[in-house]
C-alpha positions in Angstrom: 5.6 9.3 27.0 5.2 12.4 28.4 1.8 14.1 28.2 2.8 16.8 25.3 3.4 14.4 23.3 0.8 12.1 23.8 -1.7 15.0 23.0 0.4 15.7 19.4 0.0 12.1 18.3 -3.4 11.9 19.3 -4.2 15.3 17.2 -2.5 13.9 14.0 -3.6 10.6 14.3 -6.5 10.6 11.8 -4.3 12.5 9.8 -1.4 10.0 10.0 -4.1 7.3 8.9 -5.3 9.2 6.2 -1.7 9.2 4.8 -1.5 5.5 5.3 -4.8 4.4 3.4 -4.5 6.9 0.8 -0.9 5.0 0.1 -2.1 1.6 -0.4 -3.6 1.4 -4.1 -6.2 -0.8 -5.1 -4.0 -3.2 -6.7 -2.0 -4.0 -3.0 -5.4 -5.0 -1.4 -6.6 -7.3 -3.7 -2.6 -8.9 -3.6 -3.2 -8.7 0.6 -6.9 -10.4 0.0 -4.9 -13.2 -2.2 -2.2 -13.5 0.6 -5.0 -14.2 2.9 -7.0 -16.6 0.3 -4.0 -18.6 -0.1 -2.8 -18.6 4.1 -6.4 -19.9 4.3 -6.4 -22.3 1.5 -3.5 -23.9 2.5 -4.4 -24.2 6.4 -7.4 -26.3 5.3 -5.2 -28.2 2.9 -6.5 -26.7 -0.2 -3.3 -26.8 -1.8 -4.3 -27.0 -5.7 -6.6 -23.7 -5.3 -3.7 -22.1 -3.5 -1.5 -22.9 -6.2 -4.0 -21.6 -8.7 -3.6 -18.3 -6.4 -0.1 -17.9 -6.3 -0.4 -18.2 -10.5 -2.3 -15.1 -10.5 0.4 -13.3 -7.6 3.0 -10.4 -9.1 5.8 -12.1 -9.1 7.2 -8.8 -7.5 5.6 -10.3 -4.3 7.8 -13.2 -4.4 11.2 -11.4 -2.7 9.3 -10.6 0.5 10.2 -13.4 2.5 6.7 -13.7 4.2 5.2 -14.7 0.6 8.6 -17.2 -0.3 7.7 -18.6 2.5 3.8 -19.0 1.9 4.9 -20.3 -1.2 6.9 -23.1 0.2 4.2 -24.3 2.3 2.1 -24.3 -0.4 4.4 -26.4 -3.3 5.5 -28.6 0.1 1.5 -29.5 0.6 1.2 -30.3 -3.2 4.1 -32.2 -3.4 2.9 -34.5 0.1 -0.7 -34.4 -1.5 0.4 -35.8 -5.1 
């Protein structure tokens, strides 16, 4: 990277995260602050109160295949636990 350039990201940087956070609405957190409940839930074998997370998930969420996948690992632990 040349030094121009380097200069021009680092003068729009703030501006570039601005953009970002001002992006995200309210709503996506909370579903990011779920993902991370459940990942967490499910990693200390907590699968019934992951489960009860997923319940609560937009099913929009479901065709990323980072969250099918979560979901798997979730309904595999219930189904070894019960």
């Amino acid at each position: 990277m040349n030094k121009g350039h380097a200069e021009f990201v680092k003068d729009f940087e703030a501006f570039m995260r601005g953009i970002i956070i001002k992006s995200i609405s309210p709503e996506d957190v909370q579903t990011v602050r779920r993902l991370r409940a459940i990942e967490g839930y499910v990693d200390l074998g907590m699968f019934q109160e992951a489960e009860e997370e997923l319940r609560d998930l937009d099913p929009a969420w479901f065709a990323f295949h980072e969250v099918s996948r979560l979901r798997l690992r979730v309904y595999t632990g219930l189904d070894l636990c019960g």
